[in-house]
C-alpha positions as CSV (number, residue, x, y, z in Angstrom):
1,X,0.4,-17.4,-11.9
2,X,3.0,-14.5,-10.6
3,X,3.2,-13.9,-6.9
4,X,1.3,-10.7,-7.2
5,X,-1.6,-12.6,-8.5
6,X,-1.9,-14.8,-5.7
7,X,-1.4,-12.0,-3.5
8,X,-4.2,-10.5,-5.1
9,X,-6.7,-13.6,-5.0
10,X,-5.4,-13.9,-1.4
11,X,-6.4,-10.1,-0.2
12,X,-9.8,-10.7,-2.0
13,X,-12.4,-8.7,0.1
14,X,-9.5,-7.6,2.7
15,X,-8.7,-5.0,0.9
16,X,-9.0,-2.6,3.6
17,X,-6.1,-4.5,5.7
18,X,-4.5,-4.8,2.9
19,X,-4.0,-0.7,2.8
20,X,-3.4,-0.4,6.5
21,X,-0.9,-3.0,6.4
22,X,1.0,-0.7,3.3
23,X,0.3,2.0,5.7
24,X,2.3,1.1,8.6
25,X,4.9,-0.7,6.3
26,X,5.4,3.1,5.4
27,X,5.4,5.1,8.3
28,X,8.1,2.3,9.6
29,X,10.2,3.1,6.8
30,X,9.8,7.3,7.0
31,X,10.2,7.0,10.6
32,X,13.7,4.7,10.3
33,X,14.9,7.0,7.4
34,X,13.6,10.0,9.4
35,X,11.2,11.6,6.6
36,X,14.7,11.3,4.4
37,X,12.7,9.0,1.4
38,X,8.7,10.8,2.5
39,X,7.9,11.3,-1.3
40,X,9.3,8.1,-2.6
41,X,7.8,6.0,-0.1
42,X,4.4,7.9,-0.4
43,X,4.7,6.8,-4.4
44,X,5.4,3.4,-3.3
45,X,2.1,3.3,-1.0
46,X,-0.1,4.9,-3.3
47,X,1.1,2.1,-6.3
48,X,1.0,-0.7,-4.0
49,X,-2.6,0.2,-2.7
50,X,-3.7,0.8,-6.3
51,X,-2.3,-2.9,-7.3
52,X,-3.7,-4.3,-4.0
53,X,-7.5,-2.3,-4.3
54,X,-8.3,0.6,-3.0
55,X,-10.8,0.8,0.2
56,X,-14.1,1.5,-1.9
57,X,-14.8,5.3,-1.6
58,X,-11.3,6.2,-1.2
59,X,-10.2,8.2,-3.9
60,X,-6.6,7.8,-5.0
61,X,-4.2,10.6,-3.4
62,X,-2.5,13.0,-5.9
């Protein structure tokens, strides 16, 4: 079992934290790079979200 399968089975039904926690992962990083890395870090959310579950009703962000 990789490590991002037993992350997986560990967020089970905490999706939602799961995504907040990505969130604020990423506005620390924009806000130490000052906005420098915005689009690559907002790619790197919207991947790890997607791999994590998305909140239901959310619809991905293009």
């Amino acid at each position: 079992m990789s490590v991002m399968d037993k992350l997986k089975q560990m967020l089970k039904g905490h999706e939602d934290k799961a995504g907040t926690g990505v969130d604020k992962a990423g506005d620390f990083v924009d806000d130490r790079t000052r906005g420098k890395y915005s689009s690559q870090v907002d790619t790197a959310q919207d991947k790890l979200k997607d791999q994590f579950g998305r909140d239901q009703g959310q619809p991905p962000q293009s």
